[in-house]
Each structure stands twice: as C-alpha cells, then as structure tokens.
C-alpha positions in Angstrom: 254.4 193.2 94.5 251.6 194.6 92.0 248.4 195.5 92.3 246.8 197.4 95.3 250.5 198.1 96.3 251.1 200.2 99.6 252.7 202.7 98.0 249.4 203.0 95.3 247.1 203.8 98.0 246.6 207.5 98.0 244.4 209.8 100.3 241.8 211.2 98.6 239.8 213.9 100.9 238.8 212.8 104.5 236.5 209.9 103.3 238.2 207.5 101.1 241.6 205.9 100.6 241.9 204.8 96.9 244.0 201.1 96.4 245.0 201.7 93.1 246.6 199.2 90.1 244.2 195.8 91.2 244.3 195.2 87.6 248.1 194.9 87.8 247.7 191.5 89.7 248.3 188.2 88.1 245.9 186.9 85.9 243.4 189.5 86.7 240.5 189.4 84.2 239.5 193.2 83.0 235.5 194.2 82.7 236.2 198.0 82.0 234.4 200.3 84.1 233.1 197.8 86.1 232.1 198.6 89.6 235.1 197.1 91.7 233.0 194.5 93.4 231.4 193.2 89.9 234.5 192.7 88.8 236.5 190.8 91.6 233.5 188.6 91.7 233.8 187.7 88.3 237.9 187.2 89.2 239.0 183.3 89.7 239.8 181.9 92.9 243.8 182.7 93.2 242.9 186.1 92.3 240.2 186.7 94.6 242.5 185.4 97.7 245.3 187.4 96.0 243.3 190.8 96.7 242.1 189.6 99.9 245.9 189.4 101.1 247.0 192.5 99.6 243.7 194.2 100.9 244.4 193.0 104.4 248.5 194.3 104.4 246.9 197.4 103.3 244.6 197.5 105.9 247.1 197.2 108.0 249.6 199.5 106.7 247.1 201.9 107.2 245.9 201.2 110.7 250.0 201.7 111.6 249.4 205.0 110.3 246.6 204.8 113.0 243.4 205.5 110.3 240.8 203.0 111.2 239.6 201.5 107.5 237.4 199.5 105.7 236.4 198.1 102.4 233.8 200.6 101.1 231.1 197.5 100.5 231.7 196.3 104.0 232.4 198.9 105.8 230.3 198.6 108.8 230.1 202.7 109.9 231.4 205.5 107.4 231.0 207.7 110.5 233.9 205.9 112.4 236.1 203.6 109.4 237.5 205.9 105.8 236.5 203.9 103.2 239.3 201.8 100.8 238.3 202.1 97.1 240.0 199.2 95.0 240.7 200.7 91.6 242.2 200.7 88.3 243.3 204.1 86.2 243.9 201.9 83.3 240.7 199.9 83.1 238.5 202.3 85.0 237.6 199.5 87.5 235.9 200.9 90.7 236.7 204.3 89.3 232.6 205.4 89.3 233.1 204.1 93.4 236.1 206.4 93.9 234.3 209.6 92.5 231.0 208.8 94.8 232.9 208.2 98.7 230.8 211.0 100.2 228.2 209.3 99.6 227.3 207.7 102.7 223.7 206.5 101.7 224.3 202.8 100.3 221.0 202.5 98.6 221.4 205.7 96.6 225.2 204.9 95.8 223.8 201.3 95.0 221.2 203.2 92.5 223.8 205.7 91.4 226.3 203.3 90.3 223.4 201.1 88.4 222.8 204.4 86.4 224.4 204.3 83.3 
C-alpha cells in the first residue's frame, strides 16, 4: 500500500502527525507546493475516495495507539484532537501546512498559507 502509509506517519512535536507520500497513490495528479487540501480537491474521484480510506486506517491506527486525531481542516478542537497533515516530500504538497500546526488560529493559518 502507497501513499499516506502507516508506517509514513511520523510524530512531529505534540501538535501534528504528518501522513506523508499521498503523492505516491495511484493516479494522483501533482500541483507542487500546493496546500494539501487544493490539491486533493483538484484529485479525481478514485483518488479522492483512495485518501479517504487510507486517511481513515490511519486514523485508526492512530487511535489504537490511543491519540485522539483529526484531519487538520476538519478538526473540530486543536485543544483536544493532534492534527494529521497529508503531505508530500517530493512534490512539497501540504508541506507549508506541516511547518504552521501550532498555529491554532484558522483564519490567520488560512491568511498565512495564501501568502506567497
């Protein structure tokens, strides 16, 4: 299994887990340095259902481990859930997402990730 594999996701302080290697999944469709959730929009179908499996046996894996995790864009309180950044070393996919988990203020990690 490729892209956001179990063994790819990777601790990364107390306030994000990175999902590394989504670009490794079939068919995916590269926009370099897109933000993650630009770019799986812009995915087809198959791939978008593709992540949402792999996302949700992560999820899972991780919740064994007994962190409680969600997807940084719909993550309903970074107080109480570690956020899970999709990204890809090669293509720099959700890499500008990855660098700015801390930030907890959506609007200004909206604004910061619009800033080129």
């Amino acid at each position: 299994m490729r892209g956001c594999r179990l063994p790819a996701i990777t601790a990364a302080a107390d306030h994000c887990a990175l999902c590394s290697q989504v670009d490794r999944m079939f068919d995916w469709a590269v926009l370099k340095d897109a933000p993650m959730q630009e770019s799986l929009a812009q995915q087809k179908d198959y791939v978008r259902a593709e992540f949402e499996r792999r996302m949700q046996q992560a999820v899972l894996a991780l919740n064994e481990q007994g962190l409680n995790v969600a997807l940084y864009w719909s993550n309903p309180d970074p107080r109480k859930y570690v956020n899970i950044v999709p990204t890809s070393a090669i293509t720099g996919e959700g890499a500008r997402e990855s660098l700015l988990g801390p930030v907890e203020d959506r609007t200004l990690h909206s604004a910061v990730l619009a800033a080129d």
